[in-house]
Structure formats: C-alpha cells, structure tokens
N, CA, C, O and CB atoms as a CASP TS submission, in Angstrom:
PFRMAT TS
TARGET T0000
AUTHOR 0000-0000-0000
METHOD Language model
MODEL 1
PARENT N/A
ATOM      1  N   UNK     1     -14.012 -20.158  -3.188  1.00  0.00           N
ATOM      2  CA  UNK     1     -12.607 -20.040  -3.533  1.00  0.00           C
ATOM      3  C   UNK     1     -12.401 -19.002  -4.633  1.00  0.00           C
ATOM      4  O   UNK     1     -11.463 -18.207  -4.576  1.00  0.00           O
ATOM      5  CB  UNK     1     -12.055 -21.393  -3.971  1.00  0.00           C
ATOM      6  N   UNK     2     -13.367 -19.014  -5.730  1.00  0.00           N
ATOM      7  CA  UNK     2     -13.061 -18.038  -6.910  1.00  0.00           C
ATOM      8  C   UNK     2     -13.306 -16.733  -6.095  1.00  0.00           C
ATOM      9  O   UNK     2     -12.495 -15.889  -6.476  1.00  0.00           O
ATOM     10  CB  UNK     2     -14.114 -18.212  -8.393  1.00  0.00           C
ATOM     11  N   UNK     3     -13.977 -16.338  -5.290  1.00  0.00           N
ATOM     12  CA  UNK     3     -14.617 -15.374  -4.780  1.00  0.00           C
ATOM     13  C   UNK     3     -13.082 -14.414  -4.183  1.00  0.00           C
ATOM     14  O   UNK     3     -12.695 -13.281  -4.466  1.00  0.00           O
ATOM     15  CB  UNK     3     -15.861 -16.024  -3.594  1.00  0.00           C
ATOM     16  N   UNK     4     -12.440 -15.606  -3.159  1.00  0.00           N
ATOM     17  CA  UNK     4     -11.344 -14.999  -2.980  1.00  0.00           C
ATOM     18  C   UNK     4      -9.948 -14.924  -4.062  1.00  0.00           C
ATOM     19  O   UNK     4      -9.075 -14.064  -3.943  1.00  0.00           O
ATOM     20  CB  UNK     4     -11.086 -15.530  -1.848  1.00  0.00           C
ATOM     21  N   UNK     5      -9.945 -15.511  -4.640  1.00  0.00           N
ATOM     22  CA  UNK     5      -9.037 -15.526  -5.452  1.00  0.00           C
ATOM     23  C   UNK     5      -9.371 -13.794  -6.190  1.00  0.00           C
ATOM     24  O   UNK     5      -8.599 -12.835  -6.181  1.00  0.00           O
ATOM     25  CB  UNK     5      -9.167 -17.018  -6.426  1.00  0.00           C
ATOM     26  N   UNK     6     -10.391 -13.850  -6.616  1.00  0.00           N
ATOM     27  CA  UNK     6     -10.797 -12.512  -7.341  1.00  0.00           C
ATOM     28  C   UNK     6     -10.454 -11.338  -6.542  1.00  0.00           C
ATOM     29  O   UNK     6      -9.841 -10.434  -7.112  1.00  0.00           O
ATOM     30  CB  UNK     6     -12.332 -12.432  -7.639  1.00  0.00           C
ATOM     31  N   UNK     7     -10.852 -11.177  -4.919  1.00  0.00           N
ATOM     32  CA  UNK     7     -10.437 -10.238  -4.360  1.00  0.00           C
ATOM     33  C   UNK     7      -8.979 -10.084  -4.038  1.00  0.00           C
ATOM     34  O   UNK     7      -8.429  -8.984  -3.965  1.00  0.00           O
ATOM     35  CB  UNK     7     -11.117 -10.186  -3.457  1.00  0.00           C
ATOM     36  N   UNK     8      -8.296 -11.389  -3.823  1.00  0.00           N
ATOM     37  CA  UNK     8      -6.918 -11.579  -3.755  1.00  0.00           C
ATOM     38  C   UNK     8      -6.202 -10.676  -4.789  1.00  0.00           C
ATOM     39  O   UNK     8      -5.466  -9.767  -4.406  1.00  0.00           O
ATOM     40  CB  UNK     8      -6.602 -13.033  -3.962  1.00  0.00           C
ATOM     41  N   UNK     9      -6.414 -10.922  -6.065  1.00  0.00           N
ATOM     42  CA  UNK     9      -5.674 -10.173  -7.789  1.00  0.00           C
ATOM     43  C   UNK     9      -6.184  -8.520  -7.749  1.00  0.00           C
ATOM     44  O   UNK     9      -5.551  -7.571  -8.212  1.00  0.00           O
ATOM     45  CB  UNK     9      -6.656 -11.138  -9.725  1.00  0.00           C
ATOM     46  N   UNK    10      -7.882  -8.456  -6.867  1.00  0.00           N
ATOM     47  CA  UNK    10      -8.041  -6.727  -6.760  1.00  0.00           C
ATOM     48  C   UNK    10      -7.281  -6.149  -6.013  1.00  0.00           C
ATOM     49  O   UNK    10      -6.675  -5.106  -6.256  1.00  0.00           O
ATOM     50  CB  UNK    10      -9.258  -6.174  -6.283  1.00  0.00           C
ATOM     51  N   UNK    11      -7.252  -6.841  -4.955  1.00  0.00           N
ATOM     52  CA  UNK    11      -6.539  -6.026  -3.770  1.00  0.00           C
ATOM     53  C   UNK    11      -4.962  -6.091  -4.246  1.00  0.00           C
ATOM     54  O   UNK    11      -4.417  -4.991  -4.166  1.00  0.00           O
ATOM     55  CB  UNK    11      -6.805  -6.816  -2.064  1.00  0.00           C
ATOM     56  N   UNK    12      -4.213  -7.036  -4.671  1.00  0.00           N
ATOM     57  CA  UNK    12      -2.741  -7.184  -5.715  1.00  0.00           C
ATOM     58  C   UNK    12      -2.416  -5.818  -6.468  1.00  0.00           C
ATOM     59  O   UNK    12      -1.481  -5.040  -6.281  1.00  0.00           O
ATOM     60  CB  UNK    12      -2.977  -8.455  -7.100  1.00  0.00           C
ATOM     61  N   UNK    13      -3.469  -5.762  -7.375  1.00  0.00           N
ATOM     62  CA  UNK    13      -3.235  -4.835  -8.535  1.00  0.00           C
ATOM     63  C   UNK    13      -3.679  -3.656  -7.822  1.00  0.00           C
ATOM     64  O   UNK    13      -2.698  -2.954  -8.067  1.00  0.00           O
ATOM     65  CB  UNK    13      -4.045  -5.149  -9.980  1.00  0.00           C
ATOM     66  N   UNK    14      -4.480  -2.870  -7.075  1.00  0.00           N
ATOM     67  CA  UNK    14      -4.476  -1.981  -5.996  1.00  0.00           C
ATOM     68  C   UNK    14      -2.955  -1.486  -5.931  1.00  0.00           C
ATOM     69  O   UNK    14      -2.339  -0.607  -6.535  1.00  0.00           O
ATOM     70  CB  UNK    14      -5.019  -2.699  -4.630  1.00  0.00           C
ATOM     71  N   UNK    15      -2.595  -2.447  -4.916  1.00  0.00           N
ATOM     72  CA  UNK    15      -1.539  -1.832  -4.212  1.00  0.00           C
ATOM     73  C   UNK    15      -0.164  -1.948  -5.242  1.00  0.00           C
ATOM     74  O   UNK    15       0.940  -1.454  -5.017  1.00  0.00           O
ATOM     75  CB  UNK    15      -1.360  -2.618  -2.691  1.00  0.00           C
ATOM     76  N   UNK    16      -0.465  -2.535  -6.115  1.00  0.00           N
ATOM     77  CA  UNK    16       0.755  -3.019  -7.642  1.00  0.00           C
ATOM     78  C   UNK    16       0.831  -1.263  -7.891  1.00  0.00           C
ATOM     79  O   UNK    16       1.726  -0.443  -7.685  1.00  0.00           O
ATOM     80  CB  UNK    16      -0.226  -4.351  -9.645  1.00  0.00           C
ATOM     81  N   UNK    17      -0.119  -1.186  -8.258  1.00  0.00           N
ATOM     82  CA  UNK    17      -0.422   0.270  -8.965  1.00  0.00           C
ATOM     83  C   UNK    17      -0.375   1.426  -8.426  1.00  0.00           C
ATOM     84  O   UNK    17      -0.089   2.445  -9.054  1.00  0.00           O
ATOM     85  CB  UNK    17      -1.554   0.397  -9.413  1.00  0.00           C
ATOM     86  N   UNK    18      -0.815   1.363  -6.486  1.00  0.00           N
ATOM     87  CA  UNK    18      -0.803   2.631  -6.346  1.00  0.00           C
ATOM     88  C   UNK    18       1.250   2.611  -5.659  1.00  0.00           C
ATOM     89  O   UNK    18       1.955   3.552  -5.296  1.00  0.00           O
ATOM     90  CB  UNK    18      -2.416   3.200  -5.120  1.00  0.00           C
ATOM     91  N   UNK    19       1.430   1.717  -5.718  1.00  0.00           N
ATOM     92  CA  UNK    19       2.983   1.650  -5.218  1.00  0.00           C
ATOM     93  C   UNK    19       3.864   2.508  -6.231  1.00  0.00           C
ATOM     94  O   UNK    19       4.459   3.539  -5.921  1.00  0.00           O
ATOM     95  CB  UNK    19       3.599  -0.027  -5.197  1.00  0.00           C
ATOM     96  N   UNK    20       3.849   1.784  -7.779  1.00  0.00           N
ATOM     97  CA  UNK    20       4.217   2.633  -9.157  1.00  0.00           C
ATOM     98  C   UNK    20       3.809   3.912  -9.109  1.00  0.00           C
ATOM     99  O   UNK    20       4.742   4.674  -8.858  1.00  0.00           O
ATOM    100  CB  UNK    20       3.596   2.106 -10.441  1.00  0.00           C
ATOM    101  N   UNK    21       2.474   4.583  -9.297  1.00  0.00           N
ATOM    102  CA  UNK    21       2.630   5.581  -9.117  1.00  0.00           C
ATOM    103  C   UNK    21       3.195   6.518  -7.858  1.00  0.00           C
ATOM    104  O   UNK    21       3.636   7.665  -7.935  1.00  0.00           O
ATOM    105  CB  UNK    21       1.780   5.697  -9.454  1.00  0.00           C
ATOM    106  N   UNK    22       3.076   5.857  -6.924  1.00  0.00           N
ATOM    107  CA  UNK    22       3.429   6.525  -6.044  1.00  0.00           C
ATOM    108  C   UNK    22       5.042   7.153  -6.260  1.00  0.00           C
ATOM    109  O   UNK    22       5.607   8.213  -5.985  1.00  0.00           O
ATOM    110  CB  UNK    22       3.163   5.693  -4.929  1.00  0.00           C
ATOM    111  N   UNK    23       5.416   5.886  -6.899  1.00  0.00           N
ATOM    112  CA  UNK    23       6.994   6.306  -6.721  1.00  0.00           C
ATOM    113  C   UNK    23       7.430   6.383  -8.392  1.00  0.00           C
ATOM    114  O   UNK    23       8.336   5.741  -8.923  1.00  0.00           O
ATOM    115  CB  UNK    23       8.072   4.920  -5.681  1.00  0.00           C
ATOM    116  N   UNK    24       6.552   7.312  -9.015  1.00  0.00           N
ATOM    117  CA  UNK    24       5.967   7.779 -10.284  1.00  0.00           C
ATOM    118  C   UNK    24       7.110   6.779 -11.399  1.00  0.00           C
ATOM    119  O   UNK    24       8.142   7.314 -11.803  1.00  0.00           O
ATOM    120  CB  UNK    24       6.061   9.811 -10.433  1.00  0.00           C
ATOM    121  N   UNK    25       6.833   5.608 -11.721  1.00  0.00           N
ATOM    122  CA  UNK    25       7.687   4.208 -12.213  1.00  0.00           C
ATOM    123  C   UNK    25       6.465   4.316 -13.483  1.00  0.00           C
ATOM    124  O   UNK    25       5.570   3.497 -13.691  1.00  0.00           O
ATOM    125  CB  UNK    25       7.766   2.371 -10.863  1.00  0.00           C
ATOM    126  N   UNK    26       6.784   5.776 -14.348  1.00  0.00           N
ATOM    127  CA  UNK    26       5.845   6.142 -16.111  1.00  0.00           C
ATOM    128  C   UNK    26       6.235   5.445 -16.700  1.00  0.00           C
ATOM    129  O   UNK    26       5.277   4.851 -17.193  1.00  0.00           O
ATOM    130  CB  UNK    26       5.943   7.450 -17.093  1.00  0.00           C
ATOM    131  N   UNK    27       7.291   4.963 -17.111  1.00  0.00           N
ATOM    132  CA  UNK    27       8.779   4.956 -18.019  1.00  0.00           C
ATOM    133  C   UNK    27       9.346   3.449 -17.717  1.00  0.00           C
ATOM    134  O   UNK    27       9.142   2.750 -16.724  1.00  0.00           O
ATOM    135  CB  UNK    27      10.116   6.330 -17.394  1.00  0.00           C
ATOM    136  N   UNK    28       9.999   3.216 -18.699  1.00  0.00           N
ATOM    137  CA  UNK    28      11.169   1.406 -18.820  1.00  0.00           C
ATOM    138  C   UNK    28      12.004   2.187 -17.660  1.00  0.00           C
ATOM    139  O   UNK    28      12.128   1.859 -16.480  1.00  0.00           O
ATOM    140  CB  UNK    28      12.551   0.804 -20.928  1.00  0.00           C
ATOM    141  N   UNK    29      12.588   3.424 -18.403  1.00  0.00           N
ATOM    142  CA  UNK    29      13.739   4.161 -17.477  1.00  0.00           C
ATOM    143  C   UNK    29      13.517   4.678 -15.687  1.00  0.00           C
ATOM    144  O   UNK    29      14.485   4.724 -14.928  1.00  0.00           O
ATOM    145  CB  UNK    29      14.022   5.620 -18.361  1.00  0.00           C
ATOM    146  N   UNK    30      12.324   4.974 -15.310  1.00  0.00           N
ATOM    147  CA  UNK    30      12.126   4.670 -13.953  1.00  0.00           C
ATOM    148  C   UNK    30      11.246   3.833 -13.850  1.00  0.00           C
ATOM    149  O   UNK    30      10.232   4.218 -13.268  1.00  0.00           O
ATOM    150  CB  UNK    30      11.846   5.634 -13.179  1.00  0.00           C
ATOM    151  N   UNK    31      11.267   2.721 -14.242  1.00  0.00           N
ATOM    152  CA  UNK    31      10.666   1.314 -13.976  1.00  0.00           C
ATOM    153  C   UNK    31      11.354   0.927 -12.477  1.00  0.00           C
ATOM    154  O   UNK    31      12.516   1.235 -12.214  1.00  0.00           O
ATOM    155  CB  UNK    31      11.122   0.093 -15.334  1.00  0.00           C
ATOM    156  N   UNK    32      10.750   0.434 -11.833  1.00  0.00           N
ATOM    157  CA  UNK    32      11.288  -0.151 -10.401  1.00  0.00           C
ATOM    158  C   UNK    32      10.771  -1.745 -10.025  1.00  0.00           C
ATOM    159  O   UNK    32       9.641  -2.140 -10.312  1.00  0.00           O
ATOM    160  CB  UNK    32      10.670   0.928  -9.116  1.00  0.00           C
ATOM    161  N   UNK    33      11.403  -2.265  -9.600  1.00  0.00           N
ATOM    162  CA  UNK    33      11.267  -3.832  -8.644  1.00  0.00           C
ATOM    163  C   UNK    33      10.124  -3.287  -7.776  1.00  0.00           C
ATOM    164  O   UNK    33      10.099  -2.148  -7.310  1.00  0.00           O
ATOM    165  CB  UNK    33      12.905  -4.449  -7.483  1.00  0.00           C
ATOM    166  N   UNK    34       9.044  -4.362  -7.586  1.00  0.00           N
ATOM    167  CA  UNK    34       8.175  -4.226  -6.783  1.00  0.00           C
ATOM    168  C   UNK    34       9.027  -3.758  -5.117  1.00  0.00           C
ATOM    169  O   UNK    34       8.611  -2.855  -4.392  1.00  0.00           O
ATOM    170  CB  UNK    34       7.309  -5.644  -6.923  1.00  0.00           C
ATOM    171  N   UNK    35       9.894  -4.371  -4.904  1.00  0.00           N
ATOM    172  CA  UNK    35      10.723  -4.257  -3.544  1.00  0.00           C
ATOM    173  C   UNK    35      10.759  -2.360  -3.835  1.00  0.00           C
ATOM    174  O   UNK    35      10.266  -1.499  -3.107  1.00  0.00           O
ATOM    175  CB  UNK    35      12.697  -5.386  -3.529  1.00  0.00           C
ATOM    176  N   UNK    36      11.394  -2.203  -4.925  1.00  0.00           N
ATOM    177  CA  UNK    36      11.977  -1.215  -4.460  1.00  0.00           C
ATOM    178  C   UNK    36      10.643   0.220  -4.599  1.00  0.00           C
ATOM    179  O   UNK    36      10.762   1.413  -4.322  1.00  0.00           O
ATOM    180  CB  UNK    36      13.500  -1.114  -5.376  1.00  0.00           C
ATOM    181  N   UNK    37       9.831  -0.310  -4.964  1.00  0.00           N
ATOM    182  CA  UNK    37       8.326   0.234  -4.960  1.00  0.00           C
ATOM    183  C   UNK    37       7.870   0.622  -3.539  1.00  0.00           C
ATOM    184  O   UNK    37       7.137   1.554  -3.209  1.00  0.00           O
ATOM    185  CB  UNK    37       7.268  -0.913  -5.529  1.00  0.00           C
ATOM    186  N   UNK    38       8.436  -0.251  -2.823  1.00  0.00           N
ATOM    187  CA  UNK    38       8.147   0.044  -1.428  1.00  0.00           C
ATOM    188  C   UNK    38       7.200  -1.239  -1.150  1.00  0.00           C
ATOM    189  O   UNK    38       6.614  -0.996  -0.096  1.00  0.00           O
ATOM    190  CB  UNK    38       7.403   1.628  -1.165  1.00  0.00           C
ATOM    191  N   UNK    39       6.784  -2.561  -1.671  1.00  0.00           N
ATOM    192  CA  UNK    39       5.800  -3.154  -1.710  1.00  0.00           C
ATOM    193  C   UNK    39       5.928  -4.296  -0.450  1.00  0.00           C
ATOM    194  O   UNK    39       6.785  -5.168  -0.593  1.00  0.00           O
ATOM    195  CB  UNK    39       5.633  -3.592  -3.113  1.00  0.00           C
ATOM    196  N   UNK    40       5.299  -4.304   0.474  1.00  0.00           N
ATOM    197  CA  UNK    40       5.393  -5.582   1.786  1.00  0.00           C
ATOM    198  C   UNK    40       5.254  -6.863   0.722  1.00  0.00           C
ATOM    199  O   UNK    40       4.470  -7.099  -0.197  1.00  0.00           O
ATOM    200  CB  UNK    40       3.750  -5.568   3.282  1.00  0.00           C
ATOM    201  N   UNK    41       6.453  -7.609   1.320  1.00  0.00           N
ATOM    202  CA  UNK    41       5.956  -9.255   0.372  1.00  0.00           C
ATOM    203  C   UNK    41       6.261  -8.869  -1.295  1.00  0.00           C
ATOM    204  O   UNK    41       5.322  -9.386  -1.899  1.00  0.00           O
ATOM    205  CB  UNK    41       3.698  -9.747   0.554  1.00  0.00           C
ATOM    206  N   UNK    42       6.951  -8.348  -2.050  1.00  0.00           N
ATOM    207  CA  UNK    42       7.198  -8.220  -3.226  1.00  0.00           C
ATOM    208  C   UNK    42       6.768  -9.422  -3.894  1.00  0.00           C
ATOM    209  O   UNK    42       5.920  -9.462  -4.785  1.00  0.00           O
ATOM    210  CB  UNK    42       8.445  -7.887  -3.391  1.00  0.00           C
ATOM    211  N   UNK    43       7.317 -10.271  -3.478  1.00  0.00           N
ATOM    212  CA  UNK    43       6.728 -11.880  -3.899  1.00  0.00           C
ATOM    213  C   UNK    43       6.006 -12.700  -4.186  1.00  0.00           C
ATOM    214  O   UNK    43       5.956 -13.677  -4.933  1.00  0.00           O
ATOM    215  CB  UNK    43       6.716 -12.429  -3.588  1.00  0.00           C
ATOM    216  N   UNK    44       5.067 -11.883  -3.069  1.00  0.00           N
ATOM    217  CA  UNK    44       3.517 -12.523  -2.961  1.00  0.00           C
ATOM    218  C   UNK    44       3.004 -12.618  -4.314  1.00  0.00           C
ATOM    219  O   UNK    44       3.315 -11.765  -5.145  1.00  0.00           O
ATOM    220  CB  UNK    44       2.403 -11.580  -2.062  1.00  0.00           C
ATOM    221  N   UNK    45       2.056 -13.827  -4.670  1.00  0.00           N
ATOM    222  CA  UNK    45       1.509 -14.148  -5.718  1.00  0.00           C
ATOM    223  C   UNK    45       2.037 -13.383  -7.202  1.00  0.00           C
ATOM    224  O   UNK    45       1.551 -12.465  -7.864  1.00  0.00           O
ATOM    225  CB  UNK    45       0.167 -13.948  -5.365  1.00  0.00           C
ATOM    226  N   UNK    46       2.960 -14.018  -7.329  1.00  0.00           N
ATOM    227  CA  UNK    46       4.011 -13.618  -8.805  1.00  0.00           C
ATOM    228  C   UNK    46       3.083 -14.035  -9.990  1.00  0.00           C
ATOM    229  O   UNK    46       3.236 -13.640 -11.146  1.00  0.00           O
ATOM    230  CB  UNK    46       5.747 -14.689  -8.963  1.00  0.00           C
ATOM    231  N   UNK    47       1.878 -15.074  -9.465  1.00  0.00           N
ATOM    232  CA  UNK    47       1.251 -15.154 -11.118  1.00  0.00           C
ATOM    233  C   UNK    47       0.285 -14.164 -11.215  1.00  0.00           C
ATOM    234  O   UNK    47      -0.092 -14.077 -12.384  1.00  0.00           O
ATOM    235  CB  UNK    47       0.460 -16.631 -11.598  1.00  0.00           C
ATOM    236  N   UNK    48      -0.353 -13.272 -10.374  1.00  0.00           N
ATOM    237  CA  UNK    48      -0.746 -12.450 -10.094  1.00  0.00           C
ATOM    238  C   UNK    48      -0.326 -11.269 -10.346  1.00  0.00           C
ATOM    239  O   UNK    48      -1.019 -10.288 -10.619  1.00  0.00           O
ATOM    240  CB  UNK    48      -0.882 -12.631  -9.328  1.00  0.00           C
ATOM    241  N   UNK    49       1.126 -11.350 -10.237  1.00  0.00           N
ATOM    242  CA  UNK    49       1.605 -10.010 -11.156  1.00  0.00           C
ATOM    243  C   UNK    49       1.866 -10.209 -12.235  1.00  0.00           C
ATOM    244  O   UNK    49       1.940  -9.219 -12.963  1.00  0.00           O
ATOM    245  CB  UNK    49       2.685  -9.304 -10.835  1.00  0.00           C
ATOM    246  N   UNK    50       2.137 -11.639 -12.864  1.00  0.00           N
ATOM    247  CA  UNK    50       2.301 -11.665 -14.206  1.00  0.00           C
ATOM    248  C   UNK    50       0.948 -11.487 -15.259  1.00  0.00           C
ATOM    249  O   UNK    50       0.946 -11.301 -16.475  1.00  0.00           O
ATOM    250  CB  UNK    50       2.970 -12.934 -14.395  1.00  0.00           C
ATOM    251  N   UNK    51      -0.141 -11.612 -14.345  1.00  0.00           N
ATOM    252  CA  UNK    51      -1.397 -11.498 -15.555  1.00  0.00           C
ATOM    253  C   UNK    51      -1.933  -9.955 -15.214  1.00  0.00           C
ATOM    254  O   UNK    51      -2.995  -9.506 -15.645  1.00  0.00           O
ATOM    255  CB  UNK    51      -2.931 -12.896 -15.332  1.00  0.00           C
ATOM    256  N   UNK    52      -1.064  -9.276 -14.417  1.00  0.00           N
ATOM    257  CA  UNK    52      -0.648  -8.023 -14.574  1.00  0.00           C
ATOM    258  C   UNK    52      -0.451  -7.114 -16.213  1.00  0.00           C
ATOM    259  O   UNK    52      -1.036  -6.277 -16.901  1.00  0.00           O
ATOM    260  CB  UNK    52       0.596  -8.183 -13.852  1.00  0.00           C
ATOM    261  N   UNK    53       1.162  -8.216 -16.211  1.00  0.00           N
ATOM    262  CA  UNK    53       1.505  -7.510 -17.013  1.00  0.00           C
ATOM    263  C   UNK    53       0.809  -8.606 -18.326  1.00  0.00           C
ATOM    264  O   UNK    53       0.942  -8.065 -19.424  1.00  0.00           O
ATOM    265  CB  UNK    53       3.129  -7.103 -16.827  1.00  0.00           C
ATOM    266  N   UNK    54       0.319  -9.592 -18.387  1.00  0.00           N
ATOM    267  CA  UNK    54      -0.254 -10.079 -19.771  1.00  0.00           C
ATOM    268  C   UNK    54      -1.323  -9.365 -20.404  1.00  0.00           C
ATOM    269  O   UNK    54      -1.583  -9.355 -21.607  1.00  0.00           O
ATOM    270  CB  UNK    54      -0.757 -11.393 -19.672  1.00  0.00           C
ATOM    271  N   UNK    55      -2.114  -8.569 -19.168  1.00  0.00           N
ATOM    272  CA  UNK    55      -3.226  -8.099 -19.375  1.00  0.00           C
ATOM    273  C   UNK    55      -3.009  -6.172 -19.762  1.00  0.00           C
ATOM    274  O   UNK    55      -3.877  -5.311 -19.907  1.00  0.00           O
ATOM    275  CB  UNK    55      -4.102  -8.597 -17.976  1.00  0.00           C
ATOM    276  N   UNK    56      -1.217  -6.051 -19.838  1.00  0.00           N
ATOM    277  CA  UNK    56      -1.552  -4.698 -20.381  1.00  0.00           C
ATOM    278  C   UNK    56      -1.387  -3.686 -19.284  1.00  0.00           C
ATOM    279  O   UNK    56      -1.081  -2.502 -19.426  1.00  0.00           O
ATOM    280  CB  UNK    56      -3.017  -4.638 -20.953  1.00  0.00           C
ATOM    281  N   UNK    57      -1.685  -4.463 -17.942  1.00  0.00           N
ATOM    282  CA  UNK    57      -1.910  -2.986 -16.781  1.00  0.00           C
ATOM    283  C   UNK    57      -1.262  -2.682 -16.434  1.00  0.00           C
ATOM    284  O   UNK    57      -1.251  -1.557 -15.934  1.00  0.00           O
ATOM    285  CB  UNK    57      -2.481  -2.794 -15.712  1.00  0.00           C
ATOM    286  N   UNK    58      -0.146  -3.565 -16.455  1.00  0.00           N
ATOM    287  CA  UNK    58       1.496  -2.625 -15.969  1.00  0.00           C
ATOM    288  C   UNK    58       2.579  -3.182 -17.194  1.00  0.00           C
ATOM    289  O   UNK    58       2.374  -4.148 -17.929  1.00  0.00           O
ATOM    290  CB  UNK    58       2.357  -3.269 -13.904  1.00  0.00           C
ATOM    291  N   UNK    59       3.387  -2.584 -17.194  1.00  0.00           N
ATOM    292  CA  UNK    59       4.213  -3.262 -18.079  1.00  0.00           C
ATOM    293  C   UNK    59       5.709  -3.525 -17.297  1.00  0.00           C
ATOM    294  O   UNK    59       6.009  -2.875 -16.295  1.00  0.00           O
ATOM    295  CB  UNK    59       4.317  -2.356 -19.470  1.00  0.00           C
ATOM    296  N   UNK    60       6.542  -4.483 -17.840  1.00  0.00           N
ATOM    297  CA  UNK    60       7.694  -4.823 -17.570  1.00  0.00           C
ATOM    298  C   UNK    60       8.909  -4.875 -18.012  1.00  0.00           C
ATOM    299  O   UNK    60       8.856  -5.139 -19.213  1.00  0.00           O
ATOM    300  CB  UNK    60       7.595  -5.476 -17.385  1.00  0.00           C
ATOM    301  N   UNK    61      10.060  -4.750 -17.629  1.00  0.00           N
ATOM    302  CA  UNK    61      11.405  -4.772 -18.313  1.00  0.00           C
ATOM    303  C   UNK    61      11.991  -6.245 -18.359  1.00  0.00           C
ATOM    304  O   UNK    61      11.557  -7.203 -17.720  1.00  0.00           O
ATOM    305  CB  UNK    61      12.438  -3.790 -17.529  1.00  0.00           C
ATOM    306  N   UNK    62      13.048  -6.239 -19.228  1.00  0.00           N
ATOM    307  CA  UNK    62      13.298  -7.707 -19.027  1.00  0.00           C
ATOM    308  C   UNK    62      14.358  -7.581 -17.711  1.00  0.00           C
ATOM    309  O   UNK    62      14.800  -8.718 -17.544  1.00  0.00           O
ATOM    310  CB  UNK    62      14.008  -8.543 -20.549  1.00  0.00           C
ATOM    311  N   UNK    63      14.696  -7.053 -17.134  1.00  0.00           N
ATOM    312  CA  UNK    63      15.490  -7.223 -16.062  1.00  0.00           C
ATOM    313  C   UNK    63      14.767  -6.950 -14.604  1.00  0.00           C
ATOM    314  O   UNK    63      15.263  -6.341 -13.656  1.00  0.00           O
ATOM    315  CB  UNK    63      16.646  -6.341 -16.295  1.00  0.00           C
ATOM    316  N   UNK    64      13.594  -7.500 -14.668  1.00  0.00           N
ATOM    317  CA  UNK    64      12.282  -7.638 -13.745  1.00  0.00           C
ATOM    318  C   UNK    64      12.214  -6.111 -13.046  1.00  0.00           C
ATOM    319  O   UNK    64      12.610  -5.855 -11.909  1.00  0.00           O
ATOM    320  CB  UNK    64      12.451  -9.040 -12.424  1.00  0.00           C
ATOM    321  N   UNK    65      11.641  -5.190 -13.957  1.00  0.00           N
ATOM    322  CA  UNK    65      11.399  -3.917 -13.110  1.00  0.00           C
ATOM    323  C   UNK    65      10.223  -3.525 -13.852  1.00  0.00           C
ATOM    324  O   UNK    65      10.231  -3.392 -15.075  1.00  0.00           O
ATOM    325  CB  UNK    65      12.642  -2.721 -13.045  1.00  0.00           C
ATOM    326  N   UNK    66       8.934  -3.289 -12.916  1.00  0.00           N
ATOM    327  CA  UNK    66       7.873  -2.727 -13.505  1.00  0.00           C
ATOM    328  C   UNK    66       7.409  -1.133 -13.319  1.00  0.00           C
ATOM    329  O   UNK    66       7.813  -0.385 -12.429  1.00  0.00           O
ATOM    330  CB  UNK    66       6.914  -3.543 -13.108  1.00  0.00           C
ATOM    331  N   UNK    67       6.271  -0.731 -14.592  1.00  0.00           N
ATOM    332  CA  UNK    67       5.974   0.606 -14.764  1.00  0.00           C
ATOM    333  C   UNK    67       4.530   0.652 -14.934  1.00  0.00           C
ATOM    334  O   UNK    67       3.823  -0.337 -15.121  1.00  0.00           O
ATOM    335  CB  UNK    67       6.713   1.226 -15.887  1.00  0.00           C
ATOM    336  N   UNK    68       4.180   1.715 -14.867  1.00  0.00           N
ATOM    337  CA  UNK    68       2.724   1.879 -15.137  1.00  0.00           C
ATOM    338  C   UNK    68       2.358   2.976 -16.591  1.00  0.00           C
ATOM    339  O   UNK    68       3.164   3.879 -16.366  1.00  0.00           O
ATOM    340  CB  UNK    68       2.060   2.554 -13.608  1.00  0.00           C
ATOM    341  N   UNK    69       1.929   3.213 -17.353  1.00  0.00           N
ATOM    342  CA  UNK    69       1.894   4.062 -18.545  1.00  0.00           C
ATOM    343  C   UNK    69       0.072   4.676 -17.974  1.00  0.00           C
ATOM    344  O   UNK    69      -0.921   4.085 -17.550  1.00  0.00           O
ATOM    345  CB  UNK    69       2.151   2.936 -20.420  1.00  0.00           C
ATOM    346  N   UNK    70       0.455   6.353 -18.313  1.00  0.00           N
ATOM    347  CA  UNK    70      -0.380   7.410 -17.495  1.00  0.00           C
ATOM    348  C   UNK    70      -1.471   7.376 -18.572  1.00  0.00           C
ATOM    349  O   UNK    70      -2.476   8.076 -18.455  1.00  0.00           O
ATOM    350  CB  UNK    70       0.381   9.073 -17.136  1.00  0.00           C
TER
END
C-alpha cells in the first residue's frame, strides 16, 4: 500500500508541475486552478496537493489558484 501511495503523490506532483509550467503559472498573479491548468480530475487526491503546497513545491493563493516559483 505505501508503495503505491508513494507512486500515486510522484506521479500527482509530475503532472501538478509540468501542467504550471506548462501554462507558465511563476507568479500569485498568473497563478491558475488546477482545472484551469488543463489538469484531468483537478480533484483527484486534494491531500496530495496540499502536502504539495506544505512542502514548499508549489505554492498557493488564498482564492485556490496555484504557482510554481522557477
């Protein structure tokens, strides 16, 4: 179970990250909603994106829009 769980949060933050940059989300000011990132399932595992952002790797707005810092 840990085994997948671990690949579950790699493969998460993968596509968390290459979505932001893709749709270059540097900045609070082009910060974007995972949706609007382009992301299938925006939803999927939300605690997963939150130890995202606890851990520093993306950061967030308070009006739920995330960024990545280059």
């Amino acid at each position: 179970m840990a085994v997948f769980v671990s690949a579950a949060m790699s493969l998460r933050k993968h596509l968390i990250l290459q979505a932001l940059e893709t749709h270059k989300a540097f900045s609070p000011e082009t910060a974007l909603t995972l949706k609007e990132a382009g992301l299938e399932r925006p939803d999927l595992f939300p605690e997963y994106t939150r130890q995202l952002v606890d851990l520093e790797i993306i950061h967030s707005t308070k009006d739920g829009r995330f960024w990545i810092s280059r």
